[in-house]
C-alpha positions in Angstrom: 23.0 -92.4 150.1 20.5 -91.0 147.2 20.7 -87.8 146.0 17.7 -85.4 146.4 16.4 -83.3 142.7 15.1 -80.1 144.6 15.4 -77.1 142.7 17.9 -73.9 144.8 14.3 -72.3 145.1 12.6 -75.1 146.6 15.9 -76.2 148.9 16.1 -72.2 149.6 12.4 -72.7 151.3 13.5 -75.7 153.1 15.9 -73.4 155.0 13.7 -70.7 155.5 11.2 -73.3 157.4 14.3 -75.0 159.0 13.1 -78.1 157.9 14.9 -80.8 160.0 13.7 -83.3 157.9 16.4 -82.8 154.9 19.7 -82.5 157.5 22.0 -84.9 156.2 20.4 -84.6 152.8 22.0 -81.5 151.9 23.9 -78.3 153.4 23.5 -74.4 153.3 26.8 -73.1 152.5 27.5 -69.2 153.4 30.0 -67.3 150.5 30.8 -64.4 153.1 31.1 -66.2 156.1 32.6 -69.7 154.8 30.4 -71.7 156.8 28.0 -74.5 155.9 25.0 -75.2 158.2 22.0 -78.0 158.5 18.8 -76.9 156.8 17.2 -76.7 160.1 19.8 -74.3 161.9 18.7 -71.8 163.9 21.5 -69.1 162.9 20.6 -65.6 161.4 19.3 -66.9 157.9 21.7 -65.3 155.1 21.1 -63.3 151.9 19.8 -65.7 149.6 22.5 -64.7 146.8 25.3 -65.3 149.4 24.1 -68.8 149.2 25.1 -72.4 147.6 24.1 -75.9 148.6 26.4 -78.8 148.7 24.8 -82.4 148.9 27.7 -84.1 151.1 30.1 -82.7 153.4 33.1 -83.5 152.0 32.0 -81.5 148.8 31.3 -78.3 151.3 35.0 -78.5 153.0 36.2 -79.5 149.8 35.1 -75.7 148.2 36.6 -74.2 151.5 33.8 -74.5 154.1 33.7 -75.1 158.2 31.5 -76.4 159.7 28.9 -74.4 161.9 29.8 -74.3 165.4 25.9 -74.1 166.3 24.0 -76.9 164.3 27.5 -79.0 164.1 26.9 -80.2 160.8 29.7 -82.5 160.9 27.8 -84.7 164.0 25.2 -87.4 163.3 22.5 -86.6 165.9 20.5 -90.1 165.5 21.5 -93.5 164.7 18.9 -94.0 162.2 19.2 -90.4 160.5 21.0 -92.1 157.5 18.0 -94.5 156.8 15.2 -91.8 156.9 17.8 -89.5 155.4 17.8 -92.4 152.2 13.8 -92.7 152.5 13.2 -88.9 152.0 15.4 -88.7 149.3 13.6 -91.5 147.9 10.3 -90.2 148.8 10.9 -86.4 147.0 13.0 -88.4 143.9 9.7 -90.4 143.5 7.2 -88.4 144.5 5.2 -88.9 140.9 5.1 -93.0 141.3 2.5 -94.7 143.1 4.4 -96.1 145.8 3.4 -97.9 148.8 5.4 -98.7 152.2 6.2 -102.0 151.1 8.2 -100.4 147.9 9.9 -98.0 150.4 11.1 -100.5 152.6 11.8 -102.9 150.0 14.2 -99.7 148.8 16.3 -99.4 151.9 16.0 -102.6 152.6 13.9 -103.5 155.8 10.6 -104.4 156.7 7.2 -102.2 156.5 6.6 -102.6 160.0 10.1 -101.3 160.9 10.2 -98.6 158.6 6.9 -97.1 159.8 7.6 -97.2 163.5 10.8 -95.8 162.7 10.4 -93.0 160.5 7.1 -92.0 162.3 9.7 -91.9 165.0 12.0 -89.7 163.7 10.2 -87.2 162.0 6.6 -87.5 163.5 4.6 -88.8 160.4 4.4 -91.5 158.7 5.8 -91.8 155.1 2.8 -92.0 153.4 1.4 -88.5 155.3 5.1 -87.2 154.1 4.2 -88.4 150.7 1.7 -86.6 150.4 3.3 -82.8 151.7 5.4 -83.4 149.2 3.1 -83.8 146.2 1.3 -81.0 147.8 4.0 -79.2 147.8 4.6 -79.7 144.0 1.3 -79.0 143.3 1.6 -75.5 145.0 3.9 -74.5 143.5 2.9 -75.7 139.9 -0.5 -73.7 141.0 1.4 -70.3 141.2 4.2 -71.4 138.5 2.2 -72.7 135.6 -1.1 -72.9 133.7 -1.8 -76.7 134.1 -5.6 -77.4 135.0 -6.4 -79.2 138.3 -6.8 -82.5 137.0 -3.3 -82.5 135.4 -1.3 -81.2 138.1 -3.4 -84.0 140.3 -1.6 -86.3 137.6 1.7 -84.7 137.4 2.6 -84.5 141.3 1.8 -88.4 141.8 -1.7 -88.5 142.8 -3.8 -91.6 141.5 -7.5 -90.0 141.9 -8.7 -86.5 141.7 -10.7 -86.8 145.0 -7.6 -87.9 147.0 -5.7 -85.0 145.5 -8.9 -82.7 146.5 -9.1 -84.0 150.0 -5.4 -84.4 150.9 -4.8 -80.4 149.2 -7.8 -78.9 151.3 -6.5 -80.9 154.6 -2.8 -79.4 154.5 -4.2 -76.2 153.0 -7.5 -75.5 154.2 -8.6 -74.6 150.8 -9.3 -76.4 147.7 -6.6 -76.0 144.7 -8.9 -73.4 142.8 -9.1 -71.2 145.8 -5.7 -71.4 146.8 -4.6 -70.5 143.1 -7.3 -67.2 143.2 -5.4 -66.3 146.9 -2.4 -66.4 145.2 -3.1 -64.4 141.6 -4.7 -62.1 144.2 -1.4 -61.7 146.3 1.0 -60.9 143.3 -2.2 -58.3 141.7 -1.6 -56.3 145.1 
């Protein structure tokens, strides 16, 4: 299985959201209670500073950790979890390439057509429309995090043309990068 770069921030936010769509791909571990949990449990949410994340379970009961009773960690809920487990990880280490569902199949090793219907299956999107909240993502938070002009964090989060970047941003945000930049500088001025 492929290991996911997401920084304790960004993996932090998955949990807030609990984000089904990285279970399996790593765990919330608990320092005060000893317990390690899904990203998408539903438990009280813990101080983030009580907080690690382990990428396997082994490596959580390993470092002392049960498993959570409620979200049962431990239990594969879906045959085909580990596949679209290994395509997300693949999708959010390769964000920045152009990739197209034919490389992403040819990665995990089955066909385009059986990819799709799965994945769209399990997580309700396809992978190109989970492509893109990624890049989005990554362009939010380089929007708030940096100085980079438009065009360049269009480049630098894997987009291959300004207008996609422009169109895909505004439908997932309902504004355009410069606006949602201005909300933000606005937010931290008040």
């Amino acid at each position: 299985m492929s290991k996911i770069n997401l920084s304790f921030d960004e993996m932090w936010d998955i949990v807030m959201a609990c984000d089904g769509n990285y279970d399996g791909l790593f765990y919330t571990a608990v320092k005060t209670t000893k317990i390690y949990c899904r990203p998408s449990c539903r438990s009280r949410k813990p101080k983030k500073v009580n907080v690690e994340f382990c990428y396997a379970i082994h490596e959580a009961e390993k470092a002392g950790y049960r498993a959570c009773k409620r979200c049962q960690p431990e239990v594969e809920h879906s045959p085909h979890a580990a596949l679209v487990r290994d395509v997300i990880a693949f999708l959010v280490n390769n964000y920045k390439e152009k990739l197209e569902l034919k490389d992403i199949a040819n990665h995990v090793g089955v066909s385009s057509y059986y990819l799709a219907r799965l994945f769209k299956q399990e997580t309700s999107e396809t992978p190109r429309a989970y492509l893109e909240k990624i890049r989005i993502d990554k362009a939010t938070h380089l929007l708030e995090s940096s100085d980079l002009k438009n065009l360049e964090i269009c480049y630098e989060v894997g987009f291959q043309s300004t207008s996609n970047f422009y169109k895909v941003f505004k439908r997932l945000k309902h504004c355009s990068p410069t606006e949602y930049r201005k909300q933000k500088v606005k937010e931290l001025q008040q």
